[in-house]
KOLROTOR-686838 format. One line per field, with one value per residue (C-alpha): x, y, z; residue number from 1; residue in one letter. Coordinates in Angstrom, 2 decimals. Layout:
<recs>
xx = X:...
yy = Y:...
zz = Z:...
num = NUM:...
residu = A:...
</recs>
This chain:
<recs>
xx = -95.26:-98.70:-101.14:-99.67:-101.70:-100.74:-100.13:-99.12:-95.82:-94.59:-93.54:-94.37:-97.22:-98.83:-98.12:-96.82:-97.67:-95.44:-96.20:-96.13:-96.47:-98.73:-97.58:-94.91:-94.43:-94.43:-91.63:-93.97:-95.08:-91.42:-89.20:-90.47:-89.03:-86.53:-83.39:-84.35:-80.99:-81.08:-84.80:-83.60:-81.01:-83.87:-85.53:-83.24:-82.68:-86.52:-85.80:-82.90:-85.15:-87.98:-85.80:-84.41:-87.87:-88.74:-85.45:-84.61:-81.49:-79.49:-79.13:-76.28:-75.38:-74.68:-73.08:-73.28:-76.60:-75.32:-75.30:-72.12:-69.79:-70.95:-68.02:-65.60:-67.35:-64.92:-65.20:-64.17:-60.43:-57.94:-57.34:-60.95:-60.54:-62.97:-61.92:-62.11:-65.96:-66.89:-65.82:-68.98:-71.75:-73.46:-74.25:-75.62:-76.52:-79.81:-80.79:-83.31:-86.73:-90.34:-90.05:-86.52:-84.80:-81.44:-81.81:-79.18:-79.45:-78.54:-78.35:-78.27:-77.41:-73.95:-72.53:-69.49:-69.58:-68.53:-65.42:-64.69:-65.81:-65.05:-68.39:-66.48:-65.09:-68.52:-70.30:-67.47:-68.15:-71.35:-70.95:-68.28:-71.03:-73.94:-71.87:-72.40:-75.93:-76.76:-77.22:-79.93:-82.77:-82.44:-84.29:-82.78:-84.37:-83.12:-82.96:-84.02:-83.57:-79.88:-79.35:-78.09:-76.54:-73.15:-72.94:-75.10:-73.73:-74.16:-76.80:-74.98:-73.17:-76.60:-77.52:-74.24:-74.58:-78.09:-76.44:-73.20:-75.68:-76.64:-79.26:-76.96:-78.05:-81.72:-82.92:-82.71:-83.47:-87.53:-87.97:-86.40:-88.23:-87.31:-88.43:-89.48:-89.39:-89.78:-90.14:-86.58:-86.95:-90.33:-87.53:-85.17:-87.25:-88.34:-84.50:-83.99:-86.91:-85.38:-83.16:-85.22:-87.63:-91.48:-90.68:-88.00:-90.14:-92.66:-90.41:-90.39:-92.51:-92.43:-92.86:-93.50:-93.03:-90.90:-93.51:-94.43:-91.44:-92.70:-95.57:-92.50:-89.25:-87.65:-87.63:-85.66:-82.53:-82.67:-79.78:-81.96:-79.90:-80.65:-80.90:-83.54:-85.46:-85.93:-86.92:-89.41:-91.05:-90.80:-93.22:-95.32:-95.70:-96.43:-98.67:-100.67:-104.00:-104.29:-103.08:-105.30:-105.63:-102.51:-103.89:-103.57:-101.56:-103.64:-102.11:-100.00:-101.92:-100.63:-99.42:-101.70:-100.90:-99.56:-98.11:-95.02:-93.13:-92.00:-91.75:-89.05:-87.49:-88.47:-91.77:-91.79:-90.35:-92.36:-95.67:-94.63:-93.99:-90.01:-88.77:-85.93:-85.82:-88.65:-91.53:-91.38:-87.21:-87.95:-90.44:-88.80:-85.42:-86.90:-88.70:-85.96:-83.54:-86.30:-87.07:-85.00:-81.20:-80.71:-82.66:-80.13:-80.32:-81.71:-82.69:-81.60:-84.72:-88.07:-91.40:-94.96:-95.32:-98.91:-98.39:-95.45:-98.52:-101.00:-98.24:-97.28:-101.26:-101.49:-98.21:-99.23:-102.86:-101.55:-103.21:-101.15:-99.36:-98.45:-95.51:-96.47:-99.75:-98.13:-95.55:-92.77:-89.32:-88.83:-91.37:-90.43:-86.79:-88.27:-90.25:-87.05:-85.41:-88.38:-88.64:-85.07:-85.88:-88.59:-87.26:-87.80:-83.44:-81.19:-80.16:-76.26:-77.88:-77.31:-74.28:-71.94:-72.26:-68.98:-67.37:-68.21:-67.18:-63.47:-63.01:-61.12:-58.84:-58.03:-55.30:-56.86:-55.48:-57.09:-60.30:-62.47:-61.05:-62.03:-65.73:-66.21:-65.40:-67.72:-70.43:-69.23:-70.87:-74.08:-77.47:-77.97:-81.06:-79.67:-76.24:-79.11:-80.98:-77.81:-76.35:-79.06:-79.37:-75.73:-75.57:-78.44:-76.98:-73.34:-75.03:-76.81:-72.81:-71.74:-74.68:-73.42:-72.07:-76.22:-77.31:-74.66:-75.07:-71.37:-70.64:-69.86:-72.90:-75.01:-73.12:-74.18:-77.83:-77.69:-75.26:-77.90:-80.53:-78.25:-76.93:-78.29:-76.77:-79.57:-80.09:-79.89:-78.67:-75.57:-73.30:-71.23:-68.47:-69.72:-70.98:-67.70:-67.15:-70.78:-70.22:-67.14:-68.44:-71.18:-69.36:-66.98:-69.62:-71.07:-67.94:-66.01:-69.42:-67.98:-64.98:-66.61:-69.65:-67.76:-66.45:-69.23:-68.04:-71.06:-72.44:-72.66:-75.21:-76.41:-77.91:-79.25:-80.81:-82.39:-84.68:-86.56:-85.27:-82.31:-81.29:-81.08:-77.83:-76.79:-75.24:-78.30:-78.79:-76.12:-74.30:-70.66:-69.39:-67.29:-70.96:-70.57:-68.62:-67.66:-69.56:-72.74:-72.42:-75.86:-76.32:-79.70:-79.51:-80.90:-84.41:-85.32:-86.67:-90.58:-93.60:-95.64:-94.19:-97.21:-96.90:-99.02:-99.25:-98.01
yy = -2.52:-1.92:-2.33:-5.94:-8.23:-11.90:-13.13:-16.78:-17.39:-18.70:-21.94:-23.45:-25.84:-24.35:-24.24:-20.90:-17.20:-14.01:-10.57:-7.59:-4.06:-2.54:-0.35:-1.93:-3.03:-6.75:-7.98:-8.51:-5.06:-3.71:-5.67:-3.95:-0.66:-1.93:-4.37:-7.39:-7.21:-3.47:-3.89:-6.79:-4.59:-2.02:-4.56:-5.15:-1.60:-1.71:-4.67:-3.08:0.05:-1.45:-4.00:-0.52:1.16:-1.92:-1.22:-4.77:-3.48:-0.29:1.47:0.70:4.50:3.75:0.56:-2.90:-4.48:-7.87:-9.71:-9.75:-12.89:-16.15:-16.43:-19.47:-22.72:-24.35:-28.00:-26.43:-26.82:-24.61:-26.95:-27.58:-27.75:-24.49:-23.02:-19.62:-20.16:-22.34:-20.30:-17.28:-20.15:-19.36:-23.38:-25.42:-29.30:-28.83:-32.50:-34.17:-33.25:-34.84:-36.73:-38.36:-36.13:-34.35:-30.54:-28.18:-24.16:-21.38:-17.99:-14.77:-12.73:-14.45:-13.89:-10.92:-8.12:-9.59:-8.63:-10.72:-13.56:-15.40:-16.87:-19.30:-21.00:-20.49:-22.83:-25.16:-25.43:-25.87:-28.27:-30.16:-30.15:-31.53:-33.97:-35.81:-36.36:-35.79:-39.95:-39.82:-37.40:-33.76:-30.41:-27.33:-24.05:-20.56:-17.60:-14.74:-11.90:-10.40:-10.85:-7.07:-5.08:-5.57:-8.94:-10.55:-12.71:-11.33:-12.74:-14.31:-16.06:-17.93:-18.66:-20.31:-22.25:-23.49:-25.24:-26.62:-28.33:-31.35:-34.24:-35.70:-32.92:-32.36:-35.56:-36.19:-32.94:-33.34:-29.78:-26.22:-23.65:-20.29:-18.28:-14.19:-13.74:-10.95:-9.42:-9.73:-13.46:-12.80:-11.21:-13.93:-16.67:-15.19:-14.35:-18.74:-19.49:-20.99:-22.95:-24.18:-27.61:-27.39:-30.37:-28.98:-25.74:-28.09:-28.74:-25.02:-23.64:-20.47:-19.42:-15.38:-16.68:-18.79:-20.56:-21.56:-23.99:-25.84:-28.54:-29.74:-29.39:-29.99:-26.07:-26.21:-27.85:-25.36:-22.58:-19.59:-16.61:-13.76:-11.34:-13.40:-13.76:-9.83:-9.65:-12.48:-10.63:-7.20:-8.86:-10.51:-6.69:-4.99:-7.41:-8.58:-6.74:-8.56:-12.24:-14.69:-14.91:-17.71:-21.05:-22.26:-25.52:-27.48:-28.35:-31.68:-34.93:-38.16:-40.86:-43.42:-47.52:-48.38:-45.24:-45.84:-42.90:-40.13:-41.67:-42.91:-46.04:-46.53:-45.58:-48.76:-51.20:-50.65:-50.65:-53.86:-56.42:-55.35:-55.60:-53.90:-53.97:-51.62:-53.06:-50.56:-51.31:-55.07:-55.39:-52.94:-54.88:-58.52:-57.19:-55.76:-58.89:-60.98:-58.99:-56.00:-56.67:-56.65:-53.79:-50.77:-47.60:-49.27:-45.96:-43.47:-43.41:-41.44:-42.89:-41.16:-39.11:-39.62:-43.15:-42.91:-41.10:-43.67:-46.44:-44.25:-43.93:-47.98:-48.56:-45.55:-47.43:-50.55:-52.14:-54.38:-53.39:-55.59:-53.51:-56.52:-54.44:-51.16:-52.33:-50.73:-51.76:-48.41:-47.49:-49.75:-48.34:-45.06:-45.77:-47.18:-44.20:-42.15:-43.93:-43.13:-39.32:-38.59:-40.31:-38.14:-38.10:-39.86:-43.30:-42.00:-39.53:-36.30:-36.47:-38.34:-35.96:-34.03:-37.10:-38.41:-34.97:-35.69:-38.94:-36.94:-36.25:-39.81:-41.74:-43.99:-46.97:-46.80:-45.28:-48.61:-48.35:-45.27:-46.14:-49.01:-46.62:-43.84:-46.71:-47.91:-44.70:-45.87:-46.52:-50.33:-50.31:-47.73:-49.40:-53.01:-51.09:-49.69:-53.17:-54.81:-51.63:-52.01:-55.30:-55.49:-52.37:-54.49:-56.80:-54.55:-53.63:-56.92:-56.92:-53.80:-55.58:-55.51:-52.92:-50.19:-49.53:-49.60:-48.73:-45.55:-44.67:-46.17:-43.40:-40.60:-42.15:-42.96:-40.64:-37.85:-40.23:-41.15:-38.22:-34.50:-31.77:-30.70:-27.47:-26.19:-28.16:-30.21:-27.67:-28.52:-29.43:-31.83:-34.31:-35.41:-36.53:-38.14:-39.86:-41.51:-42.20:-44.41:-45.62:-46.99:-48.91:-50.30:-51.37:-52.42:-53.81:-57.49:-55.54:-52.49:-54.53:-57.38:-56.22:-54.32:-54.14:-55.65:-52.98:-55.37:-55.56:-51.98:-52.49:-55.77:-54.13:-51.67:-54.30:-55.40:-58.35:-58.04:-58.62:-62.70:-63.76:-61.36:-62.01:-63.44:-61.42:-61.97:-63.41:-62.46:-61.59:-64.85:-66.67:-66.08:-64.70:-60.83:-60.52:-61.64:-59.07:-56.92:-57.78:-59.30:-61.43:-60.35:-61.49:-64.89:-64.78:-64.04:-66.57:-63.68:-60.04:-58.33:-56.62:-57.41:-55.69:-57.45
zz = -79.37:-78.02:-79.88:-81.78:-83.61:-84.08:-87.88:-88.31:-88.81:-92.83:-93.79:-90.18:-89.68:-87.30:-83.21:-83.53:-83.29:-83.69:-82.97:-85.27:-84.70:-86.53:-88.96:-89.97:-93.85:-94.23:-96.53:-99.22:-99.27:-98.98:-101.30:-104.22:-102.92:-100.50:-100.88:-98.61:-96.78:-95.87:-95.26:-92.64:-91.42:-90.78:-88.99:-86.69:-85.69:-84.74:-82.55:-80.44:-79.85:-79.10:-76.76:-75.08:-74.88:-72.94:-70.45:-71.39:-73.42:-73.35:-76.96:-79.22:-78.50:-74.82:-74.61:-76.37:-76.34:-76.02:-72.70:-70.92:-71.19:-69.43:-67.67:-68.37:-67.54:-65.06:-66.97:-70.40:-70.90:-72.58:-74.89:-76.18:-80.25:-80.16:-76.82:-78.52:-79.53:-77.04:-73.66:-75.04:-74.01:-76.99:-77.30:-74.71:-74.37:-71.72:-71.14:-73.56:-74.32:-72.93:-76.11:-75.42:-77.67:-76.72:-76.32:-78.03:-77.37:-79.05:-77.42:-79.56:-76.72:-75.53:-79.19:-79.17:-81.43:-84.73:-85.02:-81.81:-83.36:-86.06:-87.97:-89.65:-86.90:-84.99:-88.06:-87.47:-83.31:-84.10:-86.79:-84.40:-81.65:-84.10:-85.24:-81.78:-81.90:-85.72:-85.38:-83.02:-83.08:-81.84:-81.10:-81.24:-78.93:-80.40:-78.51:-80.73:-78.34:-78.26:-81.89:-82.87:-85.72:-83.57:-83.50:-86.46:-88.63:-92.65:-94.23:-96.66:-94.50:-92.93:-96.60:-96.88:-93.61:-94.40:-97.21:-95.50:-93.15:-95.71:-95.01:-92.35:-90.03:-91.27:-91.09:-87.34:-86.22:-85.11:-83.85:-83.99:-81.57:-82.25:-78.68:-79.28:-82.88:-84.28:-87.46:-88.85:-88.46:-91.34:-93.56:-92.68:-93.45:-97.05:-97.86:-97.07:-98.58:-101.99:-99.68:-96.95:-97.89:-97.00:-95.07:-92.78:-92.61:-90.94:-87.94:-86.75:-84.03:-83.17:-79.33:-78.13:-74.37:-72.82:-70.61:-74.24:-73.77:-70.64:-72.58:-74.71:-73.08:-69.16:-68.19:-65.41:-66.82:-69.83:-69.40:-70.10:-70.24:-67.34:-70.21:-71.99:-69.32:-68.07:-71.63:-71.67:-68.18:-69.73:-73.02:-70.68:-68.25:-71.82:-73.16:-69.38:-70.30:-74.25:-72.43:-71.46:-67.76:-66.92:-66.16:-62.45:-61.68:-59.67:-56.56:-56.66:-55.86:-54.24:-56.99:-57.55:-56.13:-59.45:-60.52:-62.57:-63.54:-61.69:-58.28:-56.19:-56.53:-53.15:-53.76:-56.83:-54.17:-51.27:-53.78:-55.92:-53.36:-52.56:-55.71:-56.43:-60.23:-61.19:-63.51:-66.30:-66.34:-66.11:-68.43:-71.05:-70.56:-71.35:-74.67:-75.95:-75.40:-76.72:-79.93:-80.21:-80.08:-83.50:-84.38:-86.05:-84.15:-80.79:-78.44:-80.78:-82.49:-80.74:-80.99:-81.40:-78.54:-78.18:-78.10:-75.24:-73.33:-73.65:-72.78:-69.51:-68.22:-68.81:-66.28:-64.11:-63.91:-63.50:-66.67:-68.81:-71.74:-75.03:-77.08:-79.86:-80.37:-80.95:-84.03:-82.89:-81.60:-80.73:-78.37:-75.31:-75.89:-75.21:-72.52:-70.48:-71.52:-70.16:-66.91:-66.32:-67.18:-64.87:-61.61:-58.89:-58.49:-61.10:-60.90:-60.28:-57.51:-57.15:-54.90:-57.52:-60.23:-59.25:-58.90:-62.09:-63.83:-62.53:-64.49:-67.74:-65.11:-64.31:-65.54:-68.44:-66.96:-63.24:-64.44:-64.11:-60.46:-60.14:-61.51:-59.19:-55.94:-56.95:-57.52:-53.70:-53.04:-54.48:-52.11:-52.08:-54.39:-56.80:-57.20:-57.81:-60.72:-61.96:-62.16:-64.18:-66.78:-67.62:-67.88:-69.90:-72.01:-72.52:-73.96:-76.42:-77.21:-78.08:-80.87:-82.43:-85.39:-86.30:-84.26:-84.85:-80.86:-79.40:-75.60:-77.09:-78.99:-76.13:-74.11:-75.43:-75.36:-72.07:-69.88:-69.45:-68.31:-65.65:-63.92:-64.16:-62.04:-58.67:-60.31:-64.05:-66.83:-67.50:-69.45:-72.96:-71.81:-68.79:-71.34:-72.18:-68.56:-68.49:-71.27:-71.09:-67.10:-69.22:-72.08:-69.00:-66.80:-70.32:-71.96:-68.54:-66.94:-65.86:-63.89:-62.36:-60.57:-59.77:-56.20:-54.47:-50.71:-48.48:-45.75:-43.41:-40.31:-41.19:-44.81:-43.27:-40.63:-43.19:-44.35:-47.58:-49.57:-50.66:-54.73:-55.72:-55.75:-53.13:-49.39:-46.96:-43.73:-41.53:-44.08:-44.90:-48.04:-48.02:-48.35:-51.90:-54.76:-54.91:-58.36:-56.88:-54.24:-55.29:-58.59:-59.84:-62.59:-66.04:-66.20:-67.74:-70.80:-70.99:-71.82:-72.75:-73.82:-72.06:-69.04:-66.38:-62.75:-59.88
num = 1:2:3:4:5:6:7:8:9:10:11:12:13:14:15:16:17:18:19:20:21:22:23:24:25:26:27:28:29:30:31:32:33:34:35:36:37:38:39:40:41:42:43:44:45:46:47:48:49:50:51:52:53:54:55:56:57:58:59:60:61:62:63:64:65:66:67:68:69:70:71:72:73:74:75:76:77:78:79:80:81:82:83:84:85:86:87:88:89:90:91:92:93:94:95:96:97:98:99:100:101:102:103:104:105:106:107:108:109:110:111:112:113:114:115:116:117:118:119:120:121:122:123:124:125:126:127:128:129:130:131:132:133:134:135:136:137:138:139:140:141:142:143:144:145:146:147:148:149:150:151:152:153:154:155:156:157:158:159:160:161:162:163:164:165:166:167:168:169:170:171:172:173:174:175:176:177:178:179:180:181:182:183:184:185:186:187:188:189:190:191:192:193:194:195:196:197:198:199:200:201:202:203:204:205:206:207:208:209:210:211:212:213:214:215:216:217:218:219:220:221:222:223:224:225:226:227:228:229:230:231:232:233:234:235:236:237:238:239:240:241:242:243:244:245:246:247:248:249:250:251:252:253:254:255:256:257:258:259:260:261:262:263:264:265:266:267:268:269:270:271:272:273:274:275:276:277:278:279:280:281:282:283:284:285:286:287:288:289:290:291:292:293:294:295:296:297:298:299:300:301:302:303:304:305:306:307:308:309:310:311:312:313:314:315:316:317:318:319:320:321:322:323:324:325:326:327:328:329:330:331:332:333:334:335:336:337:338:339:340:341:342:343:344:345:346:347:348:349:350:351:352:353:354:355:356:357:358:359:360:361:362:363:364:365:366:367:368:369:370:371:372:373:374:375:376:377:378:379:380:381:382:383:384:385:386:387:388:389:390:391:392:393:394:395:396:397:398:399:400:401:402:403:404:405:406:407:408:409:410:411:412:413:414:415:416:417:418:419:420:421:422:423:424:425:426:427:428:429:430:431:432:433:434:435:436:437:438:439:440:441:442:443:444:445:446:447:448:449:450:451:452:453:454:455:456:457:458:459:460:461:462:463:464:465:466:467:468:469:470:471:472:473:474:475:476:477:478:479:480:481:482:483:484:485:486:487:488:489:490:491:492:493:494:495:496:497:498:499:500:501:502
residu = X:X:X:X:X:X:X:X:X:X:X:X:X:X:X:X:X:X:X:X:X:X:X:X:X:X:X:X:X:X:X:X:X:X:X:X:X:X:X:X:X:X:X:X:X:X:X:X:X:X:X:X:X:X:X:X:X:X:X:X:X:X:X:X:X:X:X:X:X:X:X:X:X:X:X:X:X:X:X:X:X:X:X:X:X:X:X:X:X:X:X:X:X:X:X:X:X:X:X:X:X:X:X:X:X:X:X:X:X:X:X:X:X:X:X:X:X:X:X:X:X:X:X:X:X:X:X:X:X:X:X:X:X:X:X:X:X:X:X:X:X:X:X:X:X:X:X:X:X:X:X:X:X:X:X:X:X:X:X:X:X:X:X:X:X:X:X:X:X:X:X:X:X:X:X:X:X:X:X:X:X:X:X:X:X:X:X:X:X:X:X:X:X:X:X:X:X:X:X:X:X:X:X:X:X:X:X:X:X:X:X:X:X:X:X:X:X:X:X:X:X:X:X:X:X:X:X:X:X:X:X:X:X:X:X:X:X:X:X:X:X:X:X:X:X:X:X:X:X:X:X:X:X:X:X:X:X:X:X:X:X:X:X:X:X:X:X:X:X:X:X:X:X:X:X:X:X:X:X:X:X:X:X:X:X:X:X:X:X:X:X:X:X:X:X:X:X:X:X:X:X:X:X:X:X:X:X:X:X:X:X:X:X:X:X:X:X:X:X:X:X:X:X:X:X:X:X:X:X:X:X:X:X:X:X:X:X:X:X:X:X:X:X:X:X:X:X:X:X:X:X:X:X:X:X:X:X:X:X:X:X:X:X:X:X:X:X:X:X:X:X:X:X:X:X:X:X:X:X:X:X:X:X:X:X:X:X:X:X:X:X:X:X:X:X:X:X:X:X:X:X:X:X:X:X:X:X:X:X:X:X:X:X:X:X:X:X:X:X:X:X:X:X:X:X:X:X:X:X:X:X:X:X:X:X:X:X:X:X:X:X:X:X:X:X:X:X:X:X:X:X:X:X:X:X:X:X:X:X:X:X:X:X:X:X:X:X:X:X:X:X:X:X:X:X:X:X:X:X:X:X:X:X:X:X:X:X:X:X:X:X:X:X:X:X:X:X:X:X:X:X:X
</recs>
């Protein structure tokens, strides 16, 4: 591959550079002498050797070039509907994007030789998993490298795919990144090109490197593949001398009085006069009650990403912000989405996330039990913020006859904003524990915050005001009732819809 020159990639707009050896015929200049499927299957034999030359792959005639099996993922049950697809790890749910948008993967290398897998049922898994999130909007990453003459799928079954995937799917899906694309993908893309719509050509971007990735996604909660990345560090050894030199991050700097997002809830309180509901969530909260309720498709809808930016430097800055000067409903929900994203630890810490993953396990009719002790588990001002989100996001539930927004829906909005494992991403198969987790504390609220047990002398020893409504210092928890235990109320309702710093 030395030697490559960059062409732009077709039908994208723009973003995205492949590389090409030189030499090699583009499928323009071929198809008059060449069948465009055995031209793509002579592509693809090019890829595997130059994947072996670069002692990222073996050759076919040594031993499979696909990656070895992911190993079962110990929260996917036997009895999964697509056990038989699903236990290869070839899809992955990795979190949500800067933008707010949930993350799906797709990993060439973890798919079998063909004739271990059945394509049909793989459109169907994937079609099965889509259909969770095809309401809200989505991104999709593929991983290019691994793809092989052993394990492709024909390419008459991806024309037929393309199709079965109707508006439903399109629509919503803001972004597909393809990572280390090479020149089959050229042929590919002219083979689909009756099929595919200028418009939907528009939302691919086309990536040689994976620290590509980085400006738009979370890269450490992706679930990269080992194999993929050996590859991606093998490109970047060949190509070092023809890269531009790799731009230094400068070394972290202390957040500013006012900052906003990313920082510790502890960080908010001590900086905005003890108050334990953050501004951003306050704020965010009471404009959306006031005005937004009603709205159809409350937080499953993104908002211009520029404009999240600017809104995020005015809070960080400590400058007031007016979401009635911006025009859209959608933008605060974002932003509270967004602050939940980028705290420093989720809201459900670190520490609960096994917990949490056990709930399927429960008995249905003690799980709201079960919820309320792994919430006794909760730090004081988490289990306060947590308590006003929910309650806030219940009532968002009893509009859904308008809004379309049912505990459930709010769920799967909401339950990776919440909780995130400490390292790597949430896998497949754990977001039907995090969700339900959510969809419980939303749908249940009233019962699983009404008894939080009082720590006594020690978390009034601890300091810093304590939530209104909650048990004075040195109080009891007999002062008052067990549902005020904790729980600030929902904000009143504002005189302006501005935000101004404290």
């Amino acid at each position: 591959m030395a030697g490559c020159r960059k062409d732009p990639m077709p039908g994208s707009s723009g973003g995205g550079v492949w590389t090409v050896p030189p030499g090699r015929p583009t499928p323009q200049q071929s198809m008059s002498g060449l069948d465009l499927e055995e031209l793509a299957e002579i592509e693809l034999q090019r890829d595997e050797e130059e994947a072996a030359a670069l002692g990222a792959a073996r050759r076919p005639s040594a031993a499979p070039s696909v990656a070895p099996p992911a190993g079962p993922d110990p929260e996917l049950s036997m009895n999964h509907p697509f056990y038989d697809v699903a236990r290869h790890g070839i899809l992955q749910v990795a979190g949500e994007d800067r933008f707010g948008r949930r993350v799906i993967t797709f990993c060439c290398c973890r798919m079998p030789p063909s004739h271990e897998l059945n394509h049909r049922r793989l459109l169907e898994y994937l079609k099965y998993t889509l259909d969770q999130y095809v309401e809200s909007d989505y991104t999709i990453v593929y991983f290019h490298y691994g793809l092989n003459s052993q394990n492709k799928p024909s390419l008459r079954w991806l024309q037929s795919a393309y199709k079965e995937f109707d508006r439903r799917y399109k629509k919503n899906l803001k972004a597909l990144y393809v990572v280390h694309p090479t020149n089959f993908i050229k042929i590919l893309w002219t083979i689909l090109k009756p099929l595919v719509s200028h418009k939907f050509g528009k939302k691919v971007t086309y990536f040689n490197y994976l620290s590509e990735l980085r400006e738009h996604l979370k890269y450490d909660q992706l679930s990269i593949p080992r194999e993929v990345l050996r590859y991606d560090e093998e490109l970047r050894n060949l190509h070092a001398g023809r890269l531009p030199p790799p731009t230094k991050t400068p070394p972290p700097r202390p957040p500013l009085p006012t900052q906003q997002f990313g920082v510790s809830l502890q960080y908010l309180k001590d900086k905005n006069q003890g108050e334990l509901i953050p501004p951003v969530l306050r704020y965010t909260v009471t404009y959306l009650r006031e005005k937004g309720l009603h709205t159809e498709g409350l937080f499953r809808r993104s908002a211009s990403v520029q404009t999240v930016r600017e809104i995020q430097r005015l809070y960080n800055q400590g400058k007031p912000v007016n979401f009635d000067d911006y025009g859209d409903i959608h933008l605060p929900a974002v932003i509270l989405k967004t602050f939940l994203r980028e705290l420093p630890q989720p809201l459900l810490t670190f520490e609960a996330y096994e917990q949490i993953l056990e709930i399927t396990s429960v008995e249905s009719s003690l799980r709201v039990t079960c919820c309320r002790q792994i919430l006794q588990n909760l730090p004081e001002h988490n289990y306060a913020v947590l308590s006003y989100l929910m309650g806030f996001l219940h009532e968002v539930s009893r509009e859904s006859i308008s809004n379309k927004m049912n505990s459930s829906n709010l769920a799967c909005v909401f339950g990776l904003n919440l909780i995130w494992p400490s390292q790597g991403a949430s896998s497949l198969s754990a977001l039907v524990p995090l969700n339900l987790f959510t969809e419980l504390l939303i749908e249940y609220y009233d019962k699983v915050f009404s008894g939080r047990e009082e720590r006594g002398a020690q978390a009034g020893e601890q300091g810093g005001p304590r939530a209104r409504g909650s048990v004075p210092a040195g109080g009891t928890a007999g002062d008052r009732p067990a549902s005020s235990l904790a729980r600030p109320p929902l904000p009143p309702r504002p005189l302006t819809t501005a935000w101004r710093p404290l």
